[in-house]
C-alpha positions as CSV (number, residue, x, y, z in Angstrom):
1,X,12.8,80.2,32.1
2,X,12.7,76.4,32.9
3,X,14.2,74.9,35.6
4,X,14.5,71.8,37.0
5,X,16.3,70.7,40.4
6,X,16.6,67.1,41.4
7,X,13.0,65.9,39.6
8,X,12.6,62.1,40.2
9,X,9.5,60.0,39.3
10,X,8.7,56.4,39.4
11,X,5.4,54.4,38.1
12,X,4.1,51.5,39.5
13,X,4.7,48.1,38.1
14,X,2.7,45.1,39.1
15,X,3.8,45.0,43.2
16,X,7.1,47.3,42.5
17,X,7.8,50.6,42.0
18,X,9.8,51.3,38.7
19,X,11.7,54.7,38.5
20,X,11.5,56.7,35.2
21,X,13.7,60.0,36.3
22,X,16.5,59.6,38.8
23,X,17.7,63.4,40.0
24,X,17.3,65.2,36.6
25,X,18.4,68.8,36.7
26,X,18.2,71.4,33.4
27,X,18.1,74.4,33.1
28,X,16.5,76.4,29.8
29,X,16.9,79.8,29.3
30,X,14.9,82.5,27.8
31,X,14.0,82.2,24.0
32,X,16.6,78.9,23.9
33,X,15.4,76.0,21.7
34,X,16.4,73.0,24.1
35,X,16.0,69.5,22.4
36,X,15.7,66.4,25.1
37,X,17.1,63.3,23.1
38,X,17.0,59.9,23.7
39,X,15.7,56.3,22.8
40,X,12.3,55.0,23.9
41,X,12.0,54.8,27.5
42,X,14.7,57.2,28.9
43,X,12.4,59.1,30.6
44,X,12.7,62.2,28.2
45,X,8.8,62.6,27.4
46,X,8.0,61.7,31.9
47,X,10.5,65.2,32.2
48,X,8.2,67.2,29.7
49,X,4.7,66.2,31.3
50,X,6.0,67.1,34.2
51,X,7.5,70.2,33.0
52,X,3.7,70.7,31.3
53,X,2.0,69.6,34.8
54,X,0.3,66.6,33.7
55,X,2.8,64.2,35.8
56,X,3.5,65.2,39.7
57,X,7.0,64.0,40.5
58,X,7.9,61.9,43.4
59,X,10.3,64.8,44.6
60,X,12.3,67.7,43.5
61,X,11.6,71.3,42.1
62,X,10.4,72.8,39.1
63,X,10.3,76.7,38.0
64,X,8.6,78.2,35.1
65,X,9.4,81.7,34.3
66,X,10.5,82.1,38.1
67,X,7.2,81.0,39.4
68,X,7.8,77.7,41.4
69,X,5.2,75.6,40.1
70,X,6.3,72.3,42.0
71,X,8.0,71.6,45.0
72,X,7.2,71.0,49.0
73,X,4.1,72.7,49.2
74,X,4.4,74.3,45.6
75,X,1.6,73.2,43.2
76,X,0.6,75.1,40.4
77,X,-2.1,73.2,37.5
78,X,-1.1,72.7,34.0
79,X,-3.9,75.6,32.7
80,X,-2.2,78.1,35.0
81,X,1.5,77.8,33.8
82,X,2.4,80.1,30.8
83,X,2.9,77.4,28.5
84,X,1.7,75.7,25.2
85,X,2.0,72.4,24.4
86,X,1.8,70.6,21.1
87,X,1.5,66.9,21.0
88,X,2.8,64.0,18.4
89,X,-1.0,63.3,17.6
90,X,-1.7,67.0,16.6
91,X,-4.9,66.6,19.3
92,X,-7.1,68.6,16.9
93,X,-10.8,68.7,17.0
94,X,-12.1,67.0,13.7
95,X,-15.4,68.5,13.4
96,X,-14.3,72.1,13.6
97,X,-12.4,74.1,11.2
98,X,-8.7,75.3,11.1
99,X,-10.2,78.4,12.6
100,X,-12.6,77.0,14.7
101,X,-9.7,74.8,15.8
102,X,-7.4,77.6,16.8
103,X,-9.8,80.1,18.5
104,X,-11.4,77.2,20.9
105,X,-8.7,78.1,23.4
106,X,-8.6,81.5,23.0
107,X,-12.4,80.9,24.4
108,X,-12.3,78.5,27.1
109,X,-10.0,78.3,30.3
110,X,-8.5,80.9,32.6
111,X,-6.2,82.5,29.4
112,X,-9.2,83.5,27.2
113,X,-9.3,86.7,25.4
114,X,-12.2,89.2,25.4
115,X,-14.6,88.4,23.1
116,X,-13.8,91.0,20.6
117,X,-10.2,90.0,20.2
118,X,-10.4,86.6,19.3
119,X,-10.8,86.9,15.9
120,X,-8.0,89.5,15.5
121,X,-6.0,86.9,16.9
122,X,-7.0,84.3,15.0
123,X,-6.2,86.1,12.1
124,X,-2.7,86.0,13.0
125,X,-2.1,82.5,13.3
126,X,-3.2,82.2,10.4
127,X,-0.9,84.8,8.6
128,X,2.1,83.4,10.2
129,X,0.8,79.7,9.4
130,X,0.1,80.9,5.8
131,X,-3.1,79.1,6.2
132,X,-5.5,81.8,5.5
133,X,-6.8,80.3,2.5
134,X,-7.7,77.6,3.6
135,X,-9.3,78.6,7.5
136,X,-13.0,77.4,6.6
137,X,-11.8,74.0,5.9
138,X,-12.1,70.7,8.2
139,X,-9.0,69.9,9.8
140,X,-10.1,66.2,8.3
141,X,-9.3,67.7,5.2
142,X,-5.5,68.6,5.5
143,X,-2.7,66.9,4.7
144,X,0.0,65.7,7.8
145,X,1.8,69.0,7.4
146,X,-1.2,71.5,7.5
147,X,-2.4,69.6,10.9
148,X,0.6,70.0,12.3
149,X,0.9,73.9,11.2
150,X,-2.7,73.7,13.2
151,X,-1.8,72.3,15.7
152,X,1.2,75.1,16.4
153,X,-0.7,78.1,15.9
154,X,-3.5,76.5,18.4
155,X,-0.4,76.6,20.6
156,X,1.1,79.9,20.1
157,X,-2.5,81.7,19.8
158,X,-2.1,81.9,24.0
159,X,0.9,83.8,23.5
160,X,2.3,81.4,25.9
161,X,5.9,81.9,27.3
162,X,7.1,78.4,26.7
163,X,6.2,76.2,23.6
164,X,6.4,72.8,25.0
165,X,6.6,69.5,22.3
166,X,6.6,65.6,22.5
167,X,7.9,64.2,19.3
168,X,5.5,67.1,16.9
169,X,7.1,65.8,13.7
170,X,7.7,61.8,14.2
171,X,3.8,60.9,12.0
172,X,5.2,62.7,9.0
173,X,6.9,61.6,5.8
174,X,11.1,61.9,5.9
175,X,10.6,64.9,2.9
176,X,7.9,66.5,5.2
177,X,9.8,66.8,8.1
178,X,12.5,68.7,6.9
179,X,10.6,71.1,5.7
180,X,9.0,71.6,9.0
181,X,12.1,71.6,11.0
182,X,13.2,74.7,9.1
183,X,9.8,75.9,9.5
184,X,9.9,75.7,13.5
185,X,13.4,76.7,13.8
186,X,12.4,80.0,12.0
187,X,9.6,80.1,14.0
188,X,11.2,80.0,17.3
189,X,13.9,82.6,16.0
190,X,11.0,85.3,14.9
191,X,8.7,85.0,17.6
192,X,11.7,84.9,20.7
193,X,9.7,81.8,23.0
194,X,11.5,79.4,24.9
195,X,11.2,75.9,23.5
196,X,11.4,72.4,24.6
197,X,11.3,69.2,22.3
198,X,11.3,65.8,23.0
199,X,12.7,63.7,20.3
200,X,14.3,60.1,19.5
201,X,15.7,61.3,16.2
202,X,19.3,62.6,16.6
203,X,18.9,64.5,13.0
204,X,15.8,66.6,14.2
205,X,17.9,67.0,17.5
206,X,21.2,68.0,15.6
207,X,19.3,70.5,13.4
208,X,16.8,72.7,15.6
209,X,18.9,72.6,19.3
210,X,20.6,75.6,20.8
211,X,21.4,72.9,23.2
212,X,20.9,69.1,23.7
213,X,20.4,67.2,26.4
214,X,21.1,63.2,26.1
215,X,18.9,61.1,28.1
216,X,19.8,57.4,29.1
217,X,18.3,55.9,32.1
218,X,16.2,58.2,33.2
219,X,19.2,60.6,33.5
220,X,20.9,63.5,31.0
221,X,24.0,61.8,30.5
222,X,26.0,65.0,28.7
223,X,24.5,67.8,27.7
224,X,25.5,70.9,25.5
225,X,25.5,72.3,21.8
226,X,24.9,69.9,18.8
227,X,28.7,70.7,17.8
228,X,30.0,69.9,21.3
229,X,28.1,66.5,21.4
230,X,28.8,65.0,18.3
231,X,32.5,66.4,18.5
232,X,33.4,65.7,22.1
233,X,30.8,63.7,23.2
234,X,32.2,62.0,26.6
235,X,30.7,58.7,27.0
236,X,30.4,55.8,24.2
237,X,26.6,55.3,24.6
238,X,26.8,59.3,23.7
239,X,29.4,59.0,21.0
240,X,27.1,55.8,19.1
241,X,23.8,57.4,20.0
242,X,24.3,60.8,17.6
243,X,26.1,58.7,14.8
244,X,27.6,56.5,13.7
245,X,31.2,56.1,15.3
246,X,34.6,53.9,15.1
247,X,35.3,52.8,18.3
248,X,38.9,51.6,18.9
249,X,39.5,49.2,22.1
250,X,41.3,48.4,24.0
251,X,43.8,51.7,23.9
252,X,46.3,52.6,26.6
253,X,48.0,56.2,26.7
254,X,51.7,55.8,26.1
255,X,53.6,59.2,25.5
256,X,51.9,63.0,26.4
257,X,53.5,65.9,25.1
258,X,51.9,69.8,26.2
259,X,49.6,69.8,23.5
260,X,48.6,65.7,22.8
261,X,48.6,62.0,23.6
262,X,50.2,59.0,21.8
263,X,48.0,56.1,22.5
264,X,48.8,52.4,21.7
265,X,46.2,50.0,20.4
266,X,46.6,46.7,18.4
267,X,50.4,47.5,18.6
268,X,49.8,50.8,16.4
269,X,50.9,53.8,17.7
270,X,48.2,57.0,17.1
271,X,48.6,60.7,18.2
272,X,45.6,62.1,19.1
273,X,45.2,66.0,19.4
274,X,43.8,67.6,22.8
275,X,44.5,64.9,24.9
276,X,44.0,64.9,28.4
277,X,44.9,61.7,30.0
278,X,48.1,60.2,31.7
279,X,50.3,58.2,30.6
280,X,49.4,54.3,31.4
281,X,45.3,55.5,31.3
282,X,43.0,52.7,29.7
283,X,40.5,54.3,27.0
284,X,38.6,54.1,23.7
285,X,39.1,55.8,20.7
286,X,36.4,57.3,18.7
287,X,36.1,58.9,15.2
288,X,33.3,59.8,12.9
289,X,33.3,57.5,9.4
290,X,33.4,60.9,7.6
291,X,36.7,61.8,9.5
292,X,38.7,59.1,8.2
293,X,40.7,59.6,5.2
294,X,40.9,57.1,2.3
295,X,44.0,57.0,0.3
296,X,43.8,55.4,-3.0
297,X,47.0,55.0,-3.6
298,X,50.4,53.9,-1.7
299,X,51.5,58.0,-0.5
300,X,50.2,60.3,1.8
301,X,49.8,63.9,0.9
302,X,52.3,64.9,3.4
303,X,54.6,62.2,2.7
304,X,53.8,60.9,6.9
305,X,53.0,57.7,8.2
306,X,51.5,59.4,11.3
307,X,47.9,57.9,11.9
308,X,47.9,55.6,8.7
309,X,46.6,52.2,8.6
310,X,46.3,49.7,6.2
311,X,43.4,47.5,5.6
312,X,41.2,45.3,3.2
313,X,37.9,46.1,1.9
314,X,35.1,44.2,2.5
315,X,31.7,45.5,2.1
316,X,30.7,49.2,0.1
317,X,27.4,50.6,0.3
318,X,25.7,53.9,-2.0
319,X,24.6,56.3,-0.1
320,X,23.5,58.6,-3.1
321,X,26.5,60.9,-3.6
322,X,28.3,58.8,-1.0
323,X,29.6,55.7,0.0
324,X,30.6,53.4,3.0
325,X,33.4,51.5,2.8
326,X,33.6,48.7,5.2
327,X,37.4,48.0,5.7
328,X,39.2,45.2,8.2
329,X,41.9,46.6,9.9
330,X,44.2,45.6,12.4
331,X,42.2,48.2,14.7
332,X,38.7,46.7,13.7
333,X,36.5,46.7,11.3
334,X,36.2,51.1,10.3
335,X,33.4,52.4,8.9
336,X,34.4,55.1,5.9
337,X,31.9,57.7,4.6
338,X,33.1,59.2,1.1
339,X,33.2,60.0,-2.4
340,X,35.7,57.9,-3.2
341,X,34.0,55.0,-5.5
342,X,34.3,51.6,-4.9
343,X,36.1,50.9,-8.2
344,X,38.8,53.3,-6.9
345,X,39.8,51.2,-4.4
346,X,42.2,48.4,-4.1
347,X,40.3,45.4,-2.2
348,X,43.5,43.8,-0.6
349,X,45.4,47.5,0.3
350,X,43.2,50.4,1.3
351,X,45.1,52.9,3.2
352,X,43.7,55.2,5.8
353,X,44.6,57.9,7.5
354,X,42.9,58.5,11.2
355,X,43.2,62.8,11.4
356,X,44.7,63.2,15.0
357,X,42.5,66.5,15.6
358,X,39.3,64.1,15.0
359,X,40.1,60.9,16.9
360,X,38.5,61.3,20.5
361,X,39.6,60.3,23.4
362,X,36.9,58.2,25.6
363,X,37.6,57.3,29.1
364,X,36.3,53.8,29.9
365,X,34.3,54.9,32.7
366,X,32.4,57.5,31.0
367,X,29.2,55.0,30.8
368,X,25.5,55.6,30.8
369,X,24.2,54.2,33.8
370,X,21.7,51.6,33.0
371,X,17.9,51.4,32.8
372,X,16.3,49.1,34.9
C-alpha cells in the first residue's frame, strides 16, 4: 500500500545543506497499522510529509496503493493521493461546527461527494465518533478528546485508503490518551485502512503497531513487531530507546554449546540462551529490569547458582504496585522492577538471578549511526 525506495531529503542550513533522510526504505501493507518511532529530529515526521506530499525528496521513490506518486518524472499532489491526514494540532476550523467541520472536505477539492450525499456521510462519522449529540456545537467548545475524535472523522469522511498521523495524541492528558489509543486501534481494526503514525512515545508505539520502525539519524535502524523489538532488539540505542534496559559491558563469548553461549563479564560467568556468536566475540549484554529475578533470601528455587549475582541495595523507588530496586553489583549498577518491597530486602546481600532465556546478546557494532 506504501512504499518507499531509497527516499533521501536534506534542508538548508545557513550556507550548508543538512540531510534529514539518508536512503530510507519501508514498506506498509494493506490495512497494517505501521508506527514510525523515534526522538525529536530523526527524521520520522520529514518521511510522513513526504509520504503525504507536502515535502519533495531530494531522490528516491515513493508508491501509494501502486500508483507511483514520486520518482524521476513521477509527481503526483498531495489532494490527488488516496490519503487522509490528521495532524498533532487537530487543524479544525473554530467557527464551524463538528459537522460543519467534517462535511467541508466532503465539499471542496477534487474528492467531493455529490451534493446529496454529504450529509448521509456526515452522518456516519458521526455514528462511529459517537458524536451525534453533540454535531451543532462549536469545535471551541470540546474538550481535547472530542477535537481529536473531529479531527479523525474529518479524515476518514474521504474514505481515503491510507490514514496518515503526526503525533495525533501527544496535546492530551496521560488518562486521555489511553483511552484514545484503544479507540484508534479498534478503529483501524473495524474499518480495514492502512495506517501510518509518527510518534516519540515508545508506549503509544508498543500498544497500537502491527509493526515498528525505529528511526535514528534520519535512518530505520531495526524494524519489526513491538515483541520482536523490545525482546531482540539488535542495537543498544534500540534496546535503551523502548525501555528501560541493563546493559552489561564489556562481555566476551567464552564457551558455545548447539543451543547457547557462556559469556564472561566482570569475571562472572553467564549462560545466555539463543546465542549466536563465537567464541572470543566482544559484546553487551542486555536485559529488561522486569526480567531479573530478586531473591530474598540465601537459596534459589532450583537449588543453581547459574546466572546469580550478588549485590547491595542502594536506592528503591514506588512505582504504585511496583518497585525499582537500584542494586550495585559486580556487573554494574541493575535496575529491578518488582513487587518485592523494599523492607523485604537485605541492604548488604540482595541476590539476583539474570534468566538466561532473557539476557540478550548485543554485538558492539550494532550502533545507530549518528545524526549530524
Amino acid at each position: 500500500m506504501i512504499e518507499l525506495d531509497g527516499v533521501s531529503k536534506s534542508f538548508e542550513q545557513g550556507r550548508t545543506r543538512v540531510p534529514a533522510l539518508r536512503g530510507v526504505s519501508l514498506s506498509v501493507g494493506s490495512g497494517e497499522f505501521y508506527v514510525l518511532l523515534g526522538a525529536s529530529g530523526c527524521g520520522k515526521t520529514t518521511t510522513l510529509r513526504i509520504v503525504a506530499g507536502l515535502e519533495r525528496p531530494d531522490a528516491g521513490n515513493v508508491w501509494i496503493d501502486g500508483d507511483q506518486v514520486f520518482g524521476p518524472g513521477a509527481w503526483i499532489g498531495p489532494e490527488e493521493r488516496p490519503q487522509a491526514m490528521v495532524f498533532q494540532s487537530y487543524a479544525l476550523w473554530p467557527h464551524m461546527t463538528i459537522r460543519q467541520n467534517i462535511a467541508f472536505p466532503l465539499r471542496r477539492g477534487v474528492r467531493r461527494l455529490p451534493k446529496g450525499q454529504v450529509a448521509e456521510r456526515v452522518g456516519e462519522m458521526l455514528e462511529l465518533f459517537r458524536l451525534t449529540e453533540q454535531a451543532d456545537r462549536k469545535v471551541t467548545q470540546l474538550s481535547g478528546g472530542q477535537q481529536q475524535r473531529v479531527a479523525l472523522a474529518r479524515a476518514l469522511a474521504l474514505r481515503p485508503k491510507v490514514l496518515l498521523m503526526d503525533e495525533p495524541l501527544s496535546n492530551l492528558d496521560a488518562r486521555l490518551r489511553m483511552d484514545l489509543r484503544m479507540e484508534l486501534k479498534d478503529l483501524a481494526a473495524r474499518t480495514g485502512i492502512t495506517c501510518l503514525l509518527v510518534t516519540h512515545d515508545q508506549e503509544e508505539a508498543m500498544m497500537l503497531a502491527s509493526r515498528v520502525g525505529v528511526m535514528d539519524g534520519g535512518r530505520i535502524v531495526q524494524e519489526g513487531t513491538p515483541d520482536q523489538l523490545y525482546s531482540a532488539p539488535d542495537s543498544e540505542f534500540v534496546a535503551t530507546f523502548l525501555d528501560r534496559m541493563n546493559l552489561i559491558r564489556p562481555c566476551a563469548v567464552t564457551a558455545r554449546t548447539r543451543t547457547d553461549i557462556e559469556v564472561t563479564a566482570a569475571g562472572a560467568a553467564l549462560r545466555v540462551e539463543h546465542g549466536d556468536h563465537a567464541v572470543g566475540t566482544e559484546l553487551t549484554l542486555g536485559i529488561r529490569p522486569d526480567d531479573i529475578v530478586i531473591h530474598p533470601d540465601d537459596s534459589a528455587p532450583d537449588g543453581s547458582k547459574t546466572n546469580l549475582v550478588e549485590g547491595r541495595a542502594v536506592a528503591h523507588h514506588y512505582l504504585g504496585g511496583l518497585f525499582l530496586h537500584q542494586v550495585e553489583t559486580s556487573l554494574g549498577l541493575l535496575s529491578v522492577r518488582s513487587r518485592v518491597a523494599p523492607d523485604s530486602l537485605g541492604a548488604d546481600n540482595v541476590r539476583l538471578r539474570l534468566p538466561s532465556d532473557r539476557l540478550i546478546a548485543i554485538p558492539p557494532q550494532a550502533t545507530a549511526q549518528p545524526t549530524e
